[in-house]
FIRO-925113 format. One record per residue (C-alpha): residue number from 0; chain; x, y, z. Coordinates in Angstrom, 2 decimals, always signed. Example, Ala and Ser with C-alpha at 12.3 -4.5 7.8 and 13.67 -1.06 7.14 Angstrom:
# FIRO-925113
ATOM     k   c        px        py        pz
ATOM     0   A    +12.30     -4.50     +7.80
ATOM     1   A    +13.67     -1.06     +7.14
# end
This chain:
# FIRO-925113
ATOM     k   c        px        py        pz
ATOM     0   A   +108.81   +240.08   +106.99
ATOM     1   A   +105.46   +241.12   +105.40
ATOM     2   A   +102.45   +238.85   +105.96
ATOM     3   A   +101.35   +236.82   +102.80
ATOM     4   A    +97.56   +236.96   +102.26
ATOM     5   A    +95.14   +234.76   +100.22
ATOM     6   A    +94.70   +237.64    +98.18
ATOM     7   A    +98.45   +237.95    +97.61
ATOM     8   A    +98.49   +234.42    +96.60
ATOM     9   A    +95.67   +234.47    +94.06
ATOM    10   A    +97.33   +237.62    +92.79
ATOM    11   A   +100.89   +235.92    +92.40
ATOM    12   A    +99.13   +233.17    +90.32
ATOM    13   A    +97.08   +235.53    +88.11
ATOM    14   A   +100.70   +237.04    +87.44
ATOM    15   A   +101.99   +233.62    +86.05
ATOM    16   A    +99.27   +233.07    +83.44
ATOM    17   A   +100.59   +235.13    +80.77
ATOM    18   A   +104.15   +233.18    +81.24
ATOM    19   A   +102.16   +230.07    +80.67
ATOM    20   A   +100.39   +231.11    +77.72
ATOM    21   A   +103.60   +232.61    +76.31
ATOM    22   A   +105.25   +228.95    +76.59
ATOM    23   A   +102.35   +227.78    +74.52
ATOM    24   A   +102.68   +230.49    +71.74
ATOM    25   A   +106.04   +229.73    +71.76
ATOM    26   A   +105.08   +225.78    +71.35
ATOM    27   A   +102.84   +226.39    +68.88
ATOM    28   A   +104.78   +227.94    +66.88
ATOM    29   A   +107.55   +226.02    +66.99
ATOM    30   A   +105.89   +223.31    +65.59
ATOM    31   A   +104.66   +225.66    +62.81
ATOM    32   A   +106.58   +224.32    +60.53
ATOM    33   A   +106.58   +220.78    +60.79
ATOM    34   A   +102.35   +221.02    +60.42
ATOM    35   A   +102.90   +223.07    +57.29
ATOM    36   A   +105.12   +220.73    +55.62
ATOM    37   A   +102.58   +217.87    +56.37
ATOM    38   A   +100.30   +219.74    +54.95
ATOM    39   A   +102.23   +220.89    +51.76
ATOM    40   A   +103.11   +217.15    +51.51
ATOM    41   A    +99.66   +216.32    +51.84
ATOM    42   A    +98.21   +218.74    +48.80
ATOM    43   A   +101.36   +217.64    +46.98
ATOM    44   A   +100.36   +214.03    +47.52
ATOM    45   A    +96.69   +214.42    +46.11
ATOM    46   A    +97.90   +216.50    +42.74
ATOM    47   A    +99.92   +213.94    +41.93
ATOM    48   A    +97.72   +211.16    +42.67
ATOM    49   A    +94.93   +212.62    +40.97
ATOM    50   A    +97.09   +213.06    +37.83
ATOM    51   A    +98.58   +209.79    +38.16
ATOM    52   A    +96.24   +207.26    +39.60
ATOM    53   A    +98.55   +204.59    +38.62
ATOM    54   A   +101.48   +205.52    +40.32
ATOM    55   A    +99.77   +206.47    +44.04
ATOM    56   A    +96.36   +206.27    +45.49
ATOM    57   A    +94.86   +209.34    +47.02
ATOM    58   A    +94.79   +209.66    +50.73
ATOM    59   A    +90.82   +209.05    +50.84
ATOM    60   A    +91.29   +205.95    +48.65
ATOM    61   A    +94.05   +204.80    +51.53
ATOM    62   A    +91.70   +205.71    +54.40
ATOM    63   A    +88.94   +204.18    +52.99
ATOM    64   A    +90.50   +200.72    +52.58
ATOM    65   A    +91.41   +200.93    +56.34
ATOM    66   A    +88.03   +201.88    +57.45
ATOM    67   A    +86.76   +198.47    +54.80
ATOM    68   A    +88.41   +196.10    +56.13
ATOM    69   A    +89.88   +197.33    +59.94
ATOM    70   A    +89.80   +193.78    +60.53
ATOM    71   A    +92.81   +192.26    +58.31
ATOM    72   A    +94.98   +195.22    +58.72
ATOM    73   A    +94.34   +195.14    +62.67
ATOM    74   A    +95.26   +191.36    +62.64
ATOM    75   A    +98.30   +191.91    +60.36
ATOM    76   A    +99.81   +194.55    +62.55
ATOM    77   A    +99.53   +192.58    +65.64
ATOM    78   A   +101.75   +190.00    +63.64
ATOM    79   A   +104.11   +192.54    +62.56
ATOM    80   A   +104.04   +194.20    +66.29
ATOM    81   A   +104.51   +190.46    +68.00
ATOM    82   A   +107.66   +190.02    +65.28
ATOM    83   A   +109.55   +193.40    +66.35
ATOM    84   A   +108.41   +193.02    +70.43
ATOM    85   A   +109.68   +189.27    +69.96
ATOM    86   A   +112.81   +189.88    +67.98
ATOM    87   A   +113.43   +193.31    +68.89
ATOM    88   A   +113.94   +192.08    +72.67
ATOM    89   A   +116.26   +189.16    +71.82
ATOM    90   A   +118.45   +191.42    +69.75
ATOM    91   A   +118.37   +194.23    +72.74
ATOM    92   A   +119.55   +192.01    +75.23
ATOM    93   A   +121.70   +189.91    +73.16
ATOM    94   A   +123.47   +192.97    +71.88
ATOM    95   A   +123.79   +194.37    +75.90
ATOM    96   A   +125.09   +191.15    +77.20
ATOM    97   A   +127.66   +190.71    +74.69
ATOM    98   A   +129.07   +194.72    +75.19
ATOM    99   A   +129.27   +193.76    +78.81
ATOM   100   A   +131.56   +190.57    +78.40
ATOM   101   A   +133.16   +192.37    +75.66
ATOM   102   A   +134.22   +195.03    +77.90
ATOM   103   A   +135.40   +192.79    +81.14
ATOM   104   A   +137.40   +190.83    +78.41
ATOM   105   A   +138.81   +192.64    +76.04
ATOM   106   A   +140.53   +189.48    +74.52
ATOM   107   A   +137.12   +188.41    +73.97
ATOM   108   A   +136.25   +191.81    +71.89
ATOM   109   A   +139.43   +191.67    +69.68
ATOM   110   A   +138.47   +187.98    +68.88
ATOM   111   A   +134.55   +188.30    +68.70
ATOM   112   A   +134.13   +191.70    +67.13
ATOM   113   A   +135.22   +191.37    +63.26
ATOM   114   A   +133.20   +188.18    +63.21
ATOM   115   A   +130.01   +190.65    +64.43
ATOM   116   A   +130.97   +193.22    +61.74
ATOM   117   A   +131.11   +189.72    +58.87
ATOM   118   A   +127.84   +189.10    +60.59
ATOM   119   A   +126.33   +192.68    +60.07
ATOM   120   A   +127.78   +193.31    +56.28
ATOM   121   A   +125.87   +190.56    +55.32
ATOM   122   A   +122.51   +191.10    +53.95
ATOM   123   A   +119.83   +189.73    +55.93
ATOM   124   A   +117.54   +189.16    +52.90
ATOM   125   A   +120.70   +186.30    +51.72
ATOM   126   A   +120.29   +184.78    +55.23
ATOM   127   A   +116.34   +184.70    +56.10
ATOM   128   A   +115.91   +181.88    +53.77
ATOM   129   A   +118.82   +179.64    +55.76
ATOM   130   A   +117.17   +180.56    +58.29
ATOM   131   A   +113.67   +178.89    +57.11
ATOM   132   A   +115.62   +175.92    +55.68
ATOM   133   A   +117.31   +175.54    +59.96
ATOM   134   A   +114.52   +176.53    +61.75
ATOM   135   A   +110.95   +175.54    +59.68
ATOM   136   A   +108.28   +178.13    +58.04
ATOM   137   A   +106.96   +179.49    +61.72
ATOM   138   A   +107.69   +182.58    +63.29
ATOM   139   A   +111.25   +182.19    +64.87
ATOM   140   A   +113.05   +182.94    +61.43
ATOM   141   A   +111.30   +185.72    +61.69
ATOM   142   A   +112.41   +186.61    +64.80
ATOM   143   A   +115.99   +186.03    +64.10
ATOM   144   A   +115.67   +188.22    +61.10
ATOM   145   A   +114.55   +191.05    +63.19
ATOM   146   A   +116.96   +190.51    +66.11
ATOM   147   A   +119.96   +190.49    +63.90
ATOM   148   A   +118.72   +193.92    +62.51
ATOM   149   A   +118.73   +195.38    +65.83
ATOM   150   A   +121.43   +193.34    +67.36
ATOM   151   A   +124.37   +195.12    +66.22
ATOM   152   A   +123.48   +199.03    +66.73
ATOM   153   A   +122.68   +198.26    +70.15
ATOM   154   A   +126.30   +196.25    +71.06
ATOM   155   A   +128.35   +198.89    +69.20
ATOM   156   A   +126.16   +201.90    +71.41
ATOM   157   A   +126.18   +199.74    +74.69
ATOM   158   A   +129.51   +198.80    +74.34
ATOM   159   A   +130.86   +202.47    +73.81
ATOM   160   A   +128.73   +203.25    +76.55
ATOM   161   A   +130.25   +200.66    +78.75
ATOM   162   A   +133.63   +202.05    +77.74
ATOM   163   A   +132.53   +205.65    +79.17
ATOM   164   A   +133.23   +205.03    +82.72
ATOM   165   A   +135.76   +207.64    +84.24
ATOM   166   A   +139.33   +205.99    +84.88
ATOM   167   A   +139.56   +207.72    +87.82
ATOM   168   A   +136.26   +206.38    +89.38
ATOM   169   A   +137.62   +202.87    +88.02
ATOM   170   A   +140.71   +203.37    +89.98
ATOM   171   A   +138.73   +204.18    +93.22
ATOM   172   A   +136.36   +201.39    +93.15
ATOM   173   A   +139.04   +198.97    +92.55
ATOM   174   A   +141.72   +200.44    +95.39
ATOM   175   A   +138.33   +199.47    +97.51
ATOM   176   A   +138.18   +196.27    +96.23
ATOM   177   A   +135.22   +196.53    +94.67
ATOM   178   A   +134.26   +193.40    +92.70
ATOM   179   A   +133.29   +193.34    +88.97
ATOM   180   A   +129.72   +193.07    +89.75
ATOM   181   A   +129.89   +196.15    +92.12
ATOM   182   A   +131.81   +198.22    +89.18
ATOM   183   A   +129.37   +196.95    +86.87
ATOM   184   A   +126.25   +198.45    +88.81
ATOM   185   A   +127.80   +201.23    +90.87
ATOM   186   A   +129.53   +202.91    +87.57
ATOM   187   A   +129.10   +201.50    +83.93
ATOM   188   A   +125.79   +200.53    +83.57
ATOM   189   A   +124.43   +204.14    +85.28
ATOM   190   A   +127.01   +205.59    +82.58
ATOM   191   A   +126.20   +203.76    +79.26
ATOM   192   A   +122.65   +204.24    +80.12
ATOM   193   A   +122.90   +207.50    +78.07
ATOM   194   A   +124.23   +205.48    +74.95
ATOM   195   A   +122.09   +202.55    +75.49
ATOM   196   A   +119.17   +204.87    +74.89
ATOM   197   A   +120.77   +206.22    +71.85
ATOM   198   A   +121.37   +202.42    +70.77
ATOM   199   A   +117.61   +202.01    +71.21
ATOM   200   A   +116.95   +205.11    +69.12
ATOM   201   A   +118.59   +203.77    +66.03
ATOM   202   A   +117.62   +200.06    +67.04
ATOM   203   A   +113.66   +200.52    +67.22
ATOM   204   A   +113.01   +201.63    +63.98
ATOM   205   A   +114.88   +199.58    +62.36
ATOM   206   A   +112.94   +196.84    +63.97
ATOM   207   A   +110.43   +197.68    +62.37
ATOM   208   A   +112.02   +197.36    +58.99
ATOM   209   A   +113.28   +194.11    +60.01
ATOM   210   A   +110.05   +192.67    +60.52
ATOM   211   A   +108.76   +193.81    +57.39
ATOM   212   A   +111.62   +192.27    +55.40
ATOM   213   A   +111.47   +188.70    +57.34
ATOM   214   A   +107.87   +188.45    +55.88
ATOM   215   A   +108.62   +189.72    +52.43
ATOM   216   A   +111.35   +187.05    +52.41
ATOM   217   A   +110.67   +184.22    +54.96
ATOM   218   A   +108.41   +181.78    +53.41
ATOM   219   A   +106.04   +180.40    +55.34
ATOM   220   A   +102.99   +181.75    +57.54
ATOM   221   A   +101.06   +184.44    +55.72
ATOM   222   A   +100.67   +187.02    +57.90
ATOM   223   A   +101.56   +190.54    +59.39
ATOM   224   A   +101.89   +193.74    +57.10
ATOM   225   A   +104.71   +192.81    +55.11
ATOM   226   A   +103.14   +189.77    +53.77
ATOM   227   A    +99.56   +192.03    +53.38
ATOM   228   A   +102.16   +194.40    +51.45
ATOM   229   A   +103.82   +191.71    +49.36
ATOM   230   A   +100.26   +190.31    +48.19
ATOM   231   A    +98.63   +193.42    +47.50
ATOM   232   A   +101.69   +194.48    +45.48
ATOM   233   A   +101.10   +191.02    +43.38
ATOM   234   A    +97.47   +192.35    +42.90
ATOM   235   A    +98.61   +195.99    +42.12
ATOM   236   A    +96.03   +197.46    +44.89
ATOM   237   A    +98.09   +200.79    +45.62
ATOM   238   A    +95.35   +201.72    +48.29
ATOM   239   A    +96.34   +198.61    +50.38
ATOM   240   A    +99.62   +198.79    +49.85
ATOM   241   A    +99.84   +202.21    +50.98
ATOM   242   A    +97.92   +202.06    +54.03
ATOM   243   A   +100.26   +198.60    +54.76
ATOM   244   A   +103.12   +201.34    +54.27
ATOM   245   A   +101.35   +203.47    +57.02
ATOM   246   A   +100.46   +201.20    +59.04
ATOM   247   A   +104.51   +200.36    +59.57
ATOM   248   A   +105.20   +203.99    +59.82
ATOM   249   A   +102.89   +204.35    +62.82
ATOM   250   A   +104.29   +200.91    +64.50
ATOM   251   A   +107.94   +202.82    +64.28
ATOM   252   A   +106.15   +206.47    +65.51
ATOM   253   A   +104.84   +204.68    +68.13
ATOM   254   A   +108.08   +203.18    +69.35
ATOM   255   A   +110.26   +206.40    +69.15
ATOM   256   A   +107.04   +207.91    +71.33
ATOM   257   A   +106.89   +205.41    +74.21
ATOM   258   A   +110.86   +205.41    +74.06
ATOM   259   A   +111.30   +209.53    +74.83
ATOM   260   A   +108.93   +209.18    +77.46
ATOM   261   A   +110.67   +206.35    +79.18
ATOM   262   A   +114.09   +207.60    +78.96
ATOM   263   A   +112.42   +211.08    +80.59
ATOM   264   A   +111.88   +208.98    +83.22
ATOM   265   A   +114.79   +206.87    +83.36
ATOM   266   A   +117.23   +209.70    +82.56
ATOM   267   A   +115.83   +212.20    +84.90
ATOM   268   A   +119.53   +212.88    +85.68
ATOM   269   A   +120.93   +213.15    +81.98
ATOM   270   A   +121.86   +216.15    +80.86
ATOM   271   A   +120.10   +217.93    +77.92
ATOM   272   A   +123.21   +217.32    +75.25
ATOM   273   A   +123.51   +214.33    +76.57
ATOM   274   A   +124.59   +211.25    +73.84
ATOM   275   A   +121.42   +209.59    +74.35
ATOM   276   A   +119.30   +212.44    +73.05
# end
């Protein structure tokens, strides 16, 4: 066997560069055209705002009323990001623990599952105001508005999920004697962690709506971007209203973004056309 020398090494490393910078050619341009259709948007945008200044603010008019007044808009989005961490979280787990009795009982599921579906069909802008009248003008109607949103997409993925255990490995576990708990963590949660993620996918983002519409509807406390939205509308100020409208669109970025990097981590393991992705 020949003898590897520092010089070898050094040389074997020179050799990879070009692979490297090949991968980030190849990068750049495939995100070539996603940057030019931000950018057409973006010129598209500003001709029609400067033609019609009554209809949408230019982009400088929208970043200057963010840099004015960083203040309210910072305070409003914490609201808004309290509301979908909050409400968001109850909806998550309520939605997981529910799949998981639903799927030890399935007499449970065939009783409790239309009256989820009545639940879901049933627009949440009619309920957040029984809401307020049961629970007062704080935040938890708010919270229940955005839970409910989310609930549902993640007890229909989680559930499914659940349901994607192999028969087979069932059949082994329990000719052990394996108890439910020891089924439960041994074989369906690893497996409907794929769909769980995809639950969250679809759930996340529509947290964000959810919060939005609980404070254009539930009276009470003035605050977070949906209300900043709802009174800037009233005083027809398009630049605030617009940057409100950003400001929501970067809360739900944000969430996709931390959620890809944490299932990388989580689903280390998952295959690459896996559900979840």
């Amino acid at each position: 066997m020949a003898n590897t020398t520092p010089t070898d090494t050094k040389l074997d490393g020179s050799a990879l560069r070009p692979l490297r910078d090949y991968k980030l050619v190849a990068m750049a341009l495939s995100s070539l055209p996603t940057i030019v259709t931000f950018i057409a948007v973006a010129v598209l945008w500003q001709l029609v705002a400067y033609s019609n200044p009554y209809v949408i603010p230019t982009l400088d008019a929208i970043g200057n009323s963010l840099m004015s007044s960083p203040q309210m808009y910072w305070a409003n989005l914490l609201v808004t990001a309290q509301e979908i961490a909050i409400g968001a979280s109850m909806g998550i787990f309520a939605g997981f623990i529910l799949a998981v009795i639903m799927c030890e009982f399935p007499l449970i599921e065939r009783a409790v599952m239309p009256l989820m579906v009545v639940i879901m069909v049933t627009p949440v802008v009619a309920i957040a105001p029984a809401l307020v009248v049961a629970f007062g003008f704080g935040m938890l109607p708010k919270y229940i508005v955005t839970g409910l949103v989310v609930f549902f997409p993640m007890l229909v993925n989680s559930l499914a999920g659940l349901k994607e255990a192999d028969p087979r490995a069932l059949d082994v576990l329990r000719t052990l004697h394996a108890s439910r708990w020891e089924i439960f963590r041994d074989l369906r949660f690893p497996v409907s962690m794929p769909f769980f993620f995809a639950g969250l996918r679809i759930a996340l983002p529509l947290s964000v709506v959810g919060a939005a519409v609980a404070e254009f509807v539930a009276a009470g406390q003035q605050a977070g971007l949906g209300s900043l939205l709802t009174i800037a509308a009233a005083q027809a100020n398009l630049p605030v209203i617009w940057a409100s409208i950003a400001l929501l669109c970067l809360l739900g970025i944000v969430l996709i973004a931390a959620l890809a990097i944490i299932r990388k981590r989580v689903l280390w393991w998952s295959d690459e056309n896996a559900v979840g992705r």
